[in-house]
N, CA and C atoms of all chains as a GROMACS GRO file, in nm:
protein
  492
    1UNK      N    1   3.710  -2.737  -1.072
    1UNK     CA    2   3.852  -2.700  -1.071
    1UNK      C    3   3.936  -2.814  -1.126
    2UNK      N    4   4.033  -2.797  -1.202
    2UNK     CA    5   4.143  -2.896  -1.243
    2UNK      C    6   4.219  -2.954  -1.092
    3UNK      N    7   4.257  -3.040  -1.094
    3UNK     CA    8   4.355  -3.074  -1.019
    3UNK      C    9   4.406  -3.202  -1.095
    4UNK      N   10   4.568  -3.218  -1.018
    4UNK     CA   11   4.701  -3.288  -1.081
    4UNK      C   12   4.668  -3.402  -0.967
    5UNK      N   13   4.654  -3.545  -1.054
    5UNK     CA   14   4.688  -3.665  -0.996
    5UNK      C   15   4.805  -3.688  -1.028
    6UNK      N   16   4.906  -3.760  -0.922
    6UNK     CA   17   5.018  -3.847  -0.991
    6UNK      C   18   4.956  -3.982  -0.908
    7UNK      N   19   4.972  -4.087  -0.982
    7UNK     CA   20   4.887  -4.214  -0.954
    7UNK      C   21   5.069  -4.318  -0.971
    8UNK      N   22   5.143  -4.387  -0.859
    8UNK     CA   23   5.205  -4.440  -0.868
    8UNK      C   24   5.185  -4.595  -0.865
    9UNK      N   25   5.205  -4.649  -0.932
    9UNK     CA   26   5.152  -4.766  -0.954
    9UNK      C   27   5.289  -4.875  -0.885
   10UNK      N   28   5.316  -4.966  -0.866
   10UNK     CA   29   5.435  -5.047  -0.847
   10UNK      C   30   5.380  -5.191  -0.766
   11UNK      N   31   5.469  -5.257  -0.793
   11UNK     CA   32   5.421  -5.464  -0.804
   11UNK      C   33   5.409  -5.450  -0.621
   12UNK      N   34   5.345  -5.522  -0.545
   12UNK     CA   35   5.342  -5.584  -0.410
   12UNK      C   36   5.480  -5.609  -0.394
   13UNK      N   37   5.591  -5.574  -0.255
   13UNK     CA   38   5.656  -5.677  -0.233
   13UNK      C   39   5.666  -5.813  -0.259
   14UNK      N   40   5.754  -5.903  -0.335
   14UNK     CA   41   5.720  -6.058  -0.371
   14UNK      C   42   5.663  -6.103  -0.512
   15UNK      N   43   5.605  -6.036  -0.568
   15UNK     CA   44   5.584  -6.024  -0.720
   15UNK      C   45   5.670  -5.988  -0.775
   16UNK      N   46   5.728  -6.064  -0.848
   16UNK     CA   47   5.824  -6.070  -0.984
   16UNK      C   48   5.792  -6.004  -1.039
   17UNK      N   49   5.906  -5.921  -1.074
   17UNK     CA   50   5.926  -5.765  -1.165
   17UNK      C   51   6.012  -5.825  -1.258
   18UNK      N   52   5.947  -5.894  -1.372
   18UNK     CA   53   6.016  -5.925  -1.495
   18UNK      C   54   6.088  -5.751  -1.554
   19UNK      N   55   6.016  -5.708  -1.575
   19UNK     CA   56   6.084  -5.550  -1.628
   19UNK      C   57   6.212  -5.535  -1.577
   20UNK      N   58   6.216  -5.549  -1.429
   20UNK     CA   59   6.302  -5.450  -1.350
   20UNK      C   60   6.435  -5.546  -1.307
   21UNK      N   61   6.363  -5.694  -1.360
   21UNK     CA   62   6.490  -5.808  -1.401
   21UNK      C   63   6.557  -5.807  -1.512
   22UNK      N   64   6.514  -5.780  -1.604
   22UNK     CA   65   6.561  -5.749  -1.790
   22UNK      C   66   6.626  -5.624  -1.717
   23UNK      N   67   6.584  -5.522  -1.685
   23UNK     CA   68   6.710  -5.408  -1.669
   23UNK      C   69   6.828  -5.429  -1.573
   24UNK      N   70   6.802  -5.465  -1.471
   24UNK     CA   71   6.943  -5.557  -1.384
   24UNK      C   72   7.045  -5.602  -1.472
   25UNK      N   73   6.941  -5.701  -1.573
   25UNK     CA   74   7.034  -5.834  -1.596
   25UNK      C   75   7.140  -5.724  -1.771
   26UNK      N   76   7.034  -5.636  -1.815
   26UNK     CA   77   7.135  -5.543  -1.924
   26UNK      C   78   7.218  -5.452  -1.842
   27UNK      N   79   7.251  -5.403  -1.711
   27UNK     CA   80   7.299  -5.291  -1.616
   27UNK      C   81   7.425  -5.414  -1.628
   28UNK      N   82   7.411  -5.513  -1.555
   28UNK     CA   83   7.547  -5.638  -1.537
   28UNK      C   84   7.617  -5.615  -1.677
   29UNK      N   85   7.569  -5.656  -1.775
   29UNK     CA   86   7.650  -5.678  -1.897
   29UNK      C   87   7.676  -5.571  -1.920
   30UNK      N   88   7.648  -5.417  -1.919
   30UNK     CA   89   7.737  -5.307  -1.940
   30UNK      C   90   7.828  -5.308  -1.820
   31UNK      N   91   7.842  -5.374  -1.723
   31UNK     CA   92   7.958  -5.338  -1.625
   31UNK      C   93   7.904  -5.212  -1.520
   32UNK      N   94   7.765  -5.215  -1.523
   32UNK     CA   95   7.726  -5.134  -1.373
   32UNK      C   96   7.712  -5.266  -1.265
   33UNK      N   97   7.696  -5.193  -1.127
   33UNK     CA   98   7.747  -5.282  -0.977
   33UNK      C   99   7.611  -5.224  -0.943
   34UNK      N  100   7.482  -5.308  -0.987
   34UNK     CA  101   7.387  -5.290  -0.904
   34UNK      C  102   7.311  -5.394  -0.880
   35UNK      N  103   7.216  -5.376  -0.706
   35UNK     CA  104   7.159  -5.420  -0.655
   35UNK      C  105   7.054  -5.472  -0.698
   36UNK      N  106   6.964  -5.399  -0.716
   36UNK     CA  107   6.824  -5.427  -0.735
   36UNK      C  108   6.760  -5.299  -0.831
   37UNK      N  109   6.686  -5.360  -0.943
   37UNK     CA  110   6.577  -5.250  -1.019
   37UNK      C  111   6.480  -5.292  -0.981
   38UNK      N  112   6.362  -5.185  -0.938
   38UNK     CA  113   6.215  -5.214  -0.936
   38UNK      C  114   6.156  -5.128  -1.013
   39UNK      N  115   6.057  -5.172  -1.134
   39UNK     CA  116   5.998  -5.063  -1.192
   39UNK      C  117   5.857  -5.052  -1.184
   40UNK      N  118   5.876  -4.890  -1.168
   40UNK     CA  119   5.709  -4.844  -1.124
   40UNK      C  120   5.690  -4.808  -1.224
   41UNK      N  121   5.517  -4.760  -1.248
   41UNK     CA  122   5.439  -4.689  -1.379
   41UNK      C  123   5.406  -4.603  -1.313
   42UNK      N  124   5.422  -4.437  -1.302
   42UNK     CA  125   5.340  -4.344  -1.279
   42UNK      C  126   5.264  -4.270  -1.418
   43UNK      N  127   5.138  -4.281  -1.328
   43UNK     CA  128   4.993  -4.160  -1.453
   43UNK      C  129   5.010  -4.051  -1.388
   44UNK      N  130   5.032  -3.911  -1.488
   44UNK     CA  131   5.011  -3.774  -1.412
   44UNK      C  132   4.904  -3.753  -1.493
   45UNK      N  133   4.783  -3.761  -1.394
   45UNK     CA  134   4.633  -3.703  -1.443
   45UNK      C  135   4.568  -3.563  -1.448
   46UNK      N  136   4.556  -3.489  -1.524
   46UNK     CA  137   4.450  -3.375  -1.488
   46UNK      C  138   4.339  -3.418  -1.510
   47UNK      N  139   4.249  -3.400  -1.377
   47UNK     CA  140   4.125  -3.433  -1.382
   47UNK      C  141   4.025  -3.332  -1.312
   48UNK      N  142   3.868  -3.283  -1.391
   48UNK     CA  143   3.785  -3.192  -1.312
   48UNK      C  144   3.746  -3.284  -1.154
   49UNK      N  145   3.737  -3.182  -1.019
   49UNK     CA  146   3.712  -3.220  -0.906
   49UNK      C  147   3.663  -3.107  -0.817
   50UNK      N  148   3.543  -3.093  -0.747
   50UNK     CA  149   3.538  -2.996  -0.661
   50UNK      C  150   3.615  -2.987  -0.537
   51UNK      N  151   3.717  -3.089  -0.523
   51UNK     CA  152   3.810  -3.037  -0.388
   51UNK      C  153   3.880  -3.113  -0.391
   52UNK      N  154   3.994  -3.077  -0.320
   52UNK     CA  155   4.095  -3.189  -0.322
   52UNK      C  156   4.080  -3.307  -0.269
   53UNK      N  157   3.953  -3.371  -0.214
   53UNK     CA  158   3.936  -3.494  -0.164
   53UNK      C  159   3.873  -3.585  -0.245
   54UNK      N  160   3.782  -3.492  -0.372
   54UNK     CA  161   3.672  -3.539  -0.465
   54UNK      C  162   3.795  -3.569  -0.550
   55UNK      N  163   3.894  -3.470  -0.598
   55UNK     CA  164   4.026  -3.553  -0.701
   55UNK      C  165   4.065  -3.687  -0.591
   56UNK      N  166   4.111  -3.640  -0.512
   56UNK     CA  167   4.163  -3.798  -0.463
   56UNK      C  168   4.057  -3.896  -0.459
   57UNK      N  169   3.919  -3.897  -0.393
   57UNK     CA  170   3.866  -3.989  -0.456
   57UNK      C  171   3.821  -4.075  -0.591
   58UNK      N  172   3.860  -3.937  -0.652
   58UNK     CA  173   3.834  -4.021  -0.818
   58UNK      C  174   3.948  -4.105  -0.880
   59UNK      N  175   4.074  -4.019  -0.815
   59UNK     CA  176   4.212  -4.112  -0.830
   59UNK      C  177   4.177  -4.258  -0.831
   60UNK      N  178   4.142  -4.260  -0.688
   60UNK     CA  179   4.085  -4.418  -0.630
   60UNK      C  180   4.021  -4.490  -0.703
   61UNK      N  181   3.938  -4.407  -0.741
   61UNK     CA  182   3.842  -4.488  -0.811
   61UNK      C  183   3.878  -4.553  -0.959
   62UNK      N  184   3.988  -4.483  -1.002
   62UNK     CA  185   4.063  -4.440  -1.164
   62UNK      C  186   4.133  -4.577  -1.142
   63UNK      N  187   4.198  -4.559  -1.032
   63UNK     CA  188   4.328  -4.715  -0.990
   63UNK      C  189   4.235  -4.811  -0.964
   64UNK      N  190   4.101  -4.886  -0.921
   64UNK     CA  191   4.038  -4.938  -0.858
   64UNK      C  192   3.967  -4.994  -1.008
   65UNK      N  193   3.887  -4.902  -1.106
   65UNK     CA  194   3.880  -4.935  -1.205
   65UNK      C  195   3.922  -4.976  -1.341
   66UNK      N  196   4.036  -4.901  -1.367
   66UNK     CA  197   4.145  -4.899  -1.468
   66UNK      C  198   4.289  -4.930  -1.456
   67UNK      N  199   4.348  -4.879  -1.378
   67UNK     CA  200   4.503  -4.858  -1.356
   67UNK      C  201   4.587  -4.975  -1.297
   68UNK      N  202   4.512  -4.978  -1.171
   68UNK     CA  203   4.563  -5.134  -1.064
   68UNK      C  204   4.537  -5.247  -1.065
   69UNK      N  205   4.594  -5.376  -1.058
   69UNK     CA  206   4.521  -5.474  -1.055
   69UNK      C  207   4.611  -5.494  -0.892
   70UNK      N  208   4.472  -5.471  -0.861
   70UNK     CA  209   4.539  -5.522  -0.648
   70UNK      C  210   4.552  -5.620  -0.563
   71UNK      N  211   4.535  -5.732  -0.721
   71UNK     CA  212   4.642  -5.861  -0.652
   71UNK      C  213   4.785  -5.836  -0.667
   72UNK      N  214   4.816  -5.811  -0.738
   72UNK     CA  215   4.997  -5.781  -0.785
   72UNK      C  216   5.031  -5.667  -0.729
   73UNK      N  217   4.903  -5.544  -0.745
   73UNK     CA  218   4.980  -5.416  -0.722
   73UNK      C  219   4.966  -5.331  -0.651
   74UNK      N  220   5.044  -5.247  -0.552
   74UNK     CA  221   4.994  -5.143  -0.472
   74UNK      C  222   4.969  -4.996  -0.609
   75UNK      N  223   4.911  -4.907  -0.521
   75UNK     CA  224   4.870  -4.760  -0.629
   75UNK      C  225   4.896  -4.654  -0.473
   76UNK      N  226   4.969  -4.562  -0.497
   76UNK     CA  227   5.002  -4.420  -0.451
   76UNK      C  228   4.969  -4.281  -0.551
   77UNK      N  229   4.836  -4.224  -0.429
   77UNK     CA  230   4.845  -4.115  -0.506
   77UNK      C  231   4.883  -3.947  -0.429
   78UNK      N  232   4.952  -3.890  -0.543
   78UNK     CA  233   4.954  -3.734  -0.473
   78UNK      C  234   4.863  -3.595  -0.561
   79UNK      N  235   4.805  -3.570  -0.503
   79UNK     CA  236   4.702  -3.455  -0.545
   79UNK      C  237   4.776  -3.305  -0.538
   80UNK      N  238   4.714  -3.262  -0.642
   80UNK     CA  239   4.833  -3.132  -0.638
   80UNK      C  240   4.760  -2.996  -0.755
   81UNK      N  241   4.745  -2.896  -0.658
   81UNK     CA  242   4.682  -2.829  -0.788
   81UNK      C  243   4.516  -2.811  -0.705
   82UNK      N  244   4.420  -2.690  -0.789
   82UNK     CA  245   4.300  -2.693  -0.741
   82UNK      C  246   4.252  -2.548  -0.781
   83UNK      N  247   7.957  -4.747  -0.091
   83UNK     CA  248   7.797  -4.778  -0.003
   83UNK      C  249   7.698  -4.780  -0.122
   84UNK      N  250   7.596  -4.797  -0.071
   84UNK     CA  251   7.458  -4.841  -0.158
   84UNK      C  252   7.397  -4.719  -0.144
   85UNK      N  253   7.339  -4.651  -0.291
   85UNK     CA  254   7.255  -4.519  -0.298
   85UNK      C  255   7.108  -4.580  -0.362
   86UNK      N  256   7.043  -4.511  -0.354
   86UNK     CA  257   6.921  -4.596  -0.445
   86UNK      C  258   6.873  -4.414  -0.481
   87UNK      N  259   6.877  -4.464  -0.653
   87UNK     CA  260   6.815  -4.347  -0.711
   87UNK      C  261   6.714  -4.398  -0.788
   88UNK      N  262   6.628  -4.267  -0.804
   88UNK     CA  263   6.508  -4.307  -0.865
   88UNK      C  264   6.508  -4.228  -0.966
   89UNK      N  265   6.521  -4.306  -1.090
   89UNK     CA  266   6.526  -4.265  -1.241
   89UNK      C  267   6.376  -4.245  -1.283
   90UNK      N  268   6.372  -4.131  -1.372
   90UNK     CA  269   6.166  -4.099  -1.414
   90UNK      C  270   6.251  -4.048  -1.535
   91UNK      N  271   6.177  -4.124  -1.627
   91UNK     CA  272   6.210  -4.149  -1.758
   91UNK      C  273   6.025  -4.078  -1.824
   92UNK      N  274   6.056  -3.936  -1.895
   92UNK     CA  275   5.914  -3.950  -1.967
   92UNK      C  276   5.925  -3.855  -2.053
   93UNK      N  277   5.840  -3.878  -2.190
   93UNK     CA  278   5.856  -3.780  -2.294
   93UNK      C  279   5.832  -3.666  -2.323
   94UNK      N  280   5.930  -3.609  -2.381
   94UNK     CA  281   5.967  -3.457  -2.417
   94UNK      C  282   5.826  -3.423  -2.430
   95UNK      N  283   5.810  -3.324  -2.398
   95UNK     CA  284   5.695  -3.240  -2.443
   95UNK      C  285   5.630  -3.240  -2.606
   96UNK      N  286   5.566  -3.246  -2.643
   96UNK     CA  287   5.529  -3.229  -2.790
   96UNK      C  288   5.514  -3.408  -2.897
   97UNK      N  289   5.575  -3.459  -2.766
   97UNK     CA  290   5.565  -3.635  -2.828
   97UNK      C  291   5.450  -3.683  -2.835
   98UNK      N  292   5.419  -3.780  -2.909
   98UNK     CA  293   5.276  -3.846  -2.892
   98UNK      C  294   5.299  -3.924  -2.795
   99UNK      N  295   5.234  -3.933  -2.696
   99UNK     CA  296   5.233  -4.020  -2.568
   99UNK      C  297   5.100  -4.127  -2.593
  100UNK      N  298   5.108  -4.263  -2.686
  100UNK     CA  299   5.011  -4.330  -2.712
  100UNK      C  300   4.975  -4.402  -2.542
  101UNK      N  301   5.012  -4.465  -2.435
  101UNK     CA  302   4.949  -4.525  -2.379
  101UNK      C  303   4.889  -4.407  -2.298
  102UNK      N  304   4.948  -4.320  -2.267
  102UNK     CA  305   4.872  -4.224  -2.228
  102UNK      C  306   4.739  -4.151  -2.264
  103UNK      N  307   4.761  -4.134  -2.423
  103UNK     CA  308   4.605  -4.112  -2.482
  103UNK      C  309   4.530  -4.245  -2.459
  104UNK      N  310   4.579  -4.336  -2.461
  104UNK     CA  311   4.482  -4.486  -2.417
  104UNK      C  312   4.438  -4.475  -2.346
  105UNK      N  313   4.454  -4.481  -2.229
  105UNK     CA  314   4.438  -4.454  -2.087
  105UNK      C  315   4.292  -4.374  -2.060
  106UNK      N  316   4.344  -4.209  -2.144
  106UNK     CA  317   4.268  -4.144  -2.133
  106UNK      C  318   4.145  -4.178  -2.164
  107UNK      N  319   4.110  -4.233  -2.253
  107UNK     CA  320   4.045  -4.230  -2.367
  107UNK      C  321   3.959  -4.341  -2.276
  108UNK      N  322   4.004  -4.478  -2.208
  108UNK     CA  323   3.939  -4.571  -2.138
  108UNK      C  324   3.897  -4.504  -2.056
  109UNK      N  325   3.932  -4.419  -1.933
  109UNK     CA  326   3.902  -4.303  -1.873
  109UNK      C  327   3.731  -4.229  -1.947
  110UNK      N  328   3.765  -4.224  -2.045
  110UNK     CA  329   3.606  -4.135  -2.060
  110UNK      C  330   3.495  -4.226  -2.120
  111UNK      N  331   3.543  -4.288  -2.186
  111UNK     CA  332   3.467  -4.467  -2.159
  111UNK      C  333   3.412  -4.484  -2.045
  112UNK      N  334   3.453  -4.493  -1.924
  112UNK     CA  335   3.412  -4.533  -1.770
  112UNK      C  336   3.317  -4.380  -1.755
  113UNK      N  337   3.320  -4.279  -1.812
  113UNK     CA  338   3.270  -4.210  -1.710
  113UNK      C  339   3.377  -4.087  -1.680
  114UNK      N  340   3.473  -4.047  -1.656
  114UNK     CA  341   3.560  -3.980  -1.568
  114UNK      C  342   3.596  -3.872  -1.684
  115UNK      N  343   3.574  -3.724  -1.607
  115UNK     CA  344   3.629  -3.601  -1.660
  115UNK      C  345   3.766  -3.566  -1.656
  116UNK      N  346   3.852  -3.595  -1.745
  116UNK     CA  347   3.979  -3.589  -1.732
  116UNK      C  348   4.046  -3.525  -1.829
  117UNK      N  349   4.134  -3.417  -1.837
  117UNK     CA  350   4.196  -3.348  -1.936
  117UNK      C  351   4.303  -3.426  -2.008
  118UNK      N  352   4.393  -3.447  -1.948
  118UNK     CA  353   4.512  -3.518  -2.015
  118UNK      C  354   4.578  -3.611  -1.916
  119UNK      N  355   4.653  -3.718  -1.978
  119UNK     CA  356   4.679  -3.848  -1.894
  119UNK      C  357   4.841  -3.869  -1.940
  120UNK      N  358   4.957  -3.838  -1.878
  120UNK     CA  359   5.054  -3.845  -1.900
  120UNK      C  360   5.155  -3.992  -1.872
  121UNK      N  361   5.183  -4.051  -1.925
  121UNK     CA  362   5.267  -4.182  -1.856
  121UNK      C  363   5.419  -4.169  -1.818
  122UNK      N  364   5.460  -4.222  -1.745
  122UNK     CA  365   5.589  -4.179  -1.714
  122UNK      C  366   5.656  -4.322  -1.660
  123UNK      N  367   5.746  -4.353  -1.695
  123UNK     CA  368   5.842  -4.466  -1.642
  123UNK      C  369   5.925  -4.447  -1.542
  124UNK      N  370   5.913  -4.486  -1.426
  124UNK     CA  371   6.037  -4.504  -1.320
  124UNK      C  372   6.084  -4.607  -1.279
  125UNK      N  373   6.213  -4.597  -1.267
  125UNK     CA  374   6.281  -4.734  -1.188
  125UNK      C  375   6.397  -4.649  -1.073
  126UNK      N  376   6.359  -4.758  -0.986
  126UNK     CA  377   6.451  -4.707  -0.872
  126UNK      C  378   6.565  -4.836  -0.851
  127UNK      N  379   6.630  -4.789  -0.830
  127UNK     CA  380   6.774  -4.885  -0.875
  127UNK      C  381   6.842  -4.862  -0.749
  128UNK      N  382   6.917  -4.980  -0.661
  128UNK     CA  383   6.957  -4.975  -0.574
  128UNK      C  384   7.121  -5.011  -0.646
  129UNK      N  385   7.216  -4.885  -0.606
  129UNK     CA  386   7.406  -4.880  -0.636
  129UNK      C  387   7.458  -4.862  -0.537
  130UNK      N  388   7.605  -4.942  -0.613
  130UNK     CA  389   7.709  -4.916  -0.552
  130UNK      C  390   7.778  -4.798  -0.568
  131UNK      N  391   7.802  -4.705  -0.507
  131UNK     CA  392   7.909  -4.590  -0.555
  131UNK      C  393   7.962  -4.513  -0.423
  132UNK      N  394   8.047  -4.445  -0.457
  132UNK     CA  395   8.175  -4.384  -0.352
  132UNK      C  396   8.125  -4.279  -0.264
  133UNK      N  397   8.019  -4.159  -0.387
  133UNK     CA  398   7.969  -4.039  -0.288
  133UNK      C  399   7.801  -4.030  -0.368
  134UNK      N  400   7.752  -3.970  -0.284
  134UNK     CA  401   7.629  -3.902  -0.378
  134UNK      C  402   7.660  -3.873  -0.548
  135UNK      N  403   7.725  -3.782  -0.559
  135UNK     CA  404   7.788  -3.752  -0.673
  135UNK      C  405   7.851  -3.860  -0.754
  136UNK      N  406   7.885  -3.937  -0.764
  136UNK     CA  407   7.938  -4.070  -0.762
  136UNK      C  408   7.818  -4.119  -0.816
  137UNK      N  409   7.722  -4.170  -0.742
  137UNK     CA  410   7.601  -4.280  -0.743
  137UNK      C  411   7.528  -4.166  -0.838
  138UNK      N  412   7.502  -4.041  -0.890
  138UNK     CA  413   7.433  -3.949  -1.005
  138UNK      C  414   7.441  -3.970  -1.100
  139UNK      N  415   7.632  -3.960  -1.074
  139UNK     CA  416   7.688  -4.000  -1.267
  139UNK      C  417   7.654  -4.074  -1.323
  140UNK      N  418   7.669  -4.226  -1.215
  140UNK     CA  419   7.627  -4.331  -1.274
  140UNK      C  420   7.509  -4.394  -1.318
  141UNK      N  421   7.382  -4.324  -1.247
  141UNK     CA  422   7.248  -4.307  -1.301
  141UNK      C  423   7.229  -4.226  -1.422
  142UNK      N  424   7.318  -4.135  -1.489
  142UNK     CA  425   7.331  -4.069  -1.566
  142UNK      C  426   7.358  -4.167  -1.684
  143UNK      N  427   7.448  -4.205  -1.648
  143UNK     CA  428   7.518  -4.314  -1.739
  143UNK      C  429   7.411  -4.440  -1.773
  144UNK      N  430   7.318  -4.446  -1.669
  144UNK     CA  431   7.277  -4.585  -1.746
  144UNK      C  432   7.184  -4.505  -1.825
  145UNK      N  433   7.122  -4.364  -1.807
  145UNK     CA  434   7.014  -4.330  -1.831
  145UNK      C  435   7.035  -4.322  -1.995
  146UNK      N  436   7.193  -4.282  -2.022
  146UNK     CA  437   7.186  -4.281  -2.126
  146UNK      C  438   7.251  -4.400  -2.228
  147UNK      N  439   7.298  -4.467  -2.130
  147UNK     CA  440   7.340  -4.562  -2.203
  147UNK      C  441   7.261  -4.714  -2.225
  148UNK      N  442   7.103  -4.676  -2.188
  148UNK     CA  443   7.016  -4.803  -2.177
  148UNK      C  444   6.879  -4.760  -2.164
  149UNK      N  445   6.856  -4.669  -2.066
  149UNK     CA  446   6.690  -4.647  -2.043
  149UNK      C  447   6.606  -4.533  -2.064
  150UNK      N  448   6.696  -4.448  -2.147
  150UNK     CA  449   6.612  -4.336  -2.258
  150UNK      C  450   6.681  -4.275  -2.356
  151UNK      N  451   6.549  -4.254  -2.419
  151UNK     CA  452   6.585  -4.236  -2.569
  151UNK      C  453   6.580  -4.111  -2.562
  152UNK      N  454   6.716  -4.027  -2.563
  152UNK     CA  455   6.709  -3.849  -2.589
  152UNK      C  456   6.675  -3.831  -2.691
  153UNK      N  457   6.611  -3.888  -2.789
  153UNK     CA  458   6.559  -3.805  -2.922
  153UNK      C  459   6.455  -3.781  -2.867
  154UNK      N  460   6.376  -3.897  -2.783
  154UNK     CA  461   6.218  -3.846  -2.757
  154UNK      C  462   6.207  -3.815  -2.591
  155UNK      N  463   6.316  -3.854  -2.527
  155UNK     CA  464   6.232  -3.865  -2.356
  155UNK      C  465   6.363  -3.804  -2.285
  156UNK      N  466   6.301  -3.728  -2.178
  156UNK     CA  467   6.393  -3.640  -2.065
  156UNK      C  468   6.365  -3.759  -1.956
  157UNK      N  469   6.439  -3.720  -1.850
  157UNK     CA  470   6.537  -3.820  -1.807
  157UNK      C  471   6.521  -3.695  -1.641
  158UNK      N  472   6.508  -3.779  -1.526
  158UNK     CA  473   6.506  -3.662  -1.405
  158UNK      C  474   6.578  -3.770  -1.311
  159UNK      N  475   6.684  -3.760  -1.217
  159UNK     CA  476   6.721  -3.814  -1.150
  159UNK      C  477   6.717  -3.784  -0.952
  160UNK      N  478   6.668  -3.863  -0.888
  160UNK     CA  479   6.712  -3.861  -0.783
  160UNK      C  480   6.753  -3.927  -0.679
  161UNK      N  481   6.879  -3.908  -0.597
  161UNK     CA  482   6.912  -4.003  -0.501
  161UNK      C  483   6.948  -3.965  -0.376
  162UNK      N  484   6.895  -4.065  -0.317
  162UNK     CA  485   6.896  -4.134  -0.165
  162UNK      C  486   6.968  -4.220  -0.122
  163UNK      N  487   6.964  -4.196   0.023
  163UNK     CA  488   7.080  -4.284   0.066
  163UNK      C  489   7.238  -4.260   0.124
  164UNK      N  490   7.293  -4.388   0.117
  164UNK     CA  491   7.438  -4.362   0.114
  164UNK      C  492   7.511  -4.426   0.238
   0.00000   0.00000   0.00000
């Protein structure tokens, strides 16, 4: 069966988000009043799985091998579809 | 008050989505049955603004005035908070 990964990727609390500093620091110079940018990467995967636990485990395995590096980064996934 | 919306920035349908075919493509390299691998950009931005409606526009506004390109990428907004 197909099923829909969304694989959210985003930095640890405390890791410098150069990205999400470059957009702050261009938001100031147009004259927006904001706090804080943090930028995430989400993957929306279709991937074959016999159940919705075999997609989420392969998610895992997808972020674990490819996607995350889990010194810097946490990975969230939602399964959807089947 | 402070809203925090979360901007998902990703391309129109019919675009070539290169890191996404990357992805994929490393994906079947490793091993993994996967149909298609979509990438998508989010940033969640913590504002200042007056109402809900208020703190939209102005995600609207940066969306278009900094962090997508309407020739190629749709743009989904949502916010929290307040």
């Amino acid at each position: 069966m197909i099923y829909k990964a969304e694989v959210r990727i985003q930095l640890k609390p405390g890791v410098m988000d150069a990205e999400g500093e470059t957009v702050q620091r261009s938001f100031r110079l147009l004259g927006f009043s904001v706090r804080s940018v943090n930028s995430v990467r989400v993957y929306v995967i279709e991937l074959d799985a016999n159940s919705e636990d075999d997609a989420r485990a392969k998610a895992v395995d997808m972020c674990k091998r490819l996607l995350a590096n889990p010194v810097i980064q946490d990975y969230f996934i939602k399964i959807e579809g089947g």
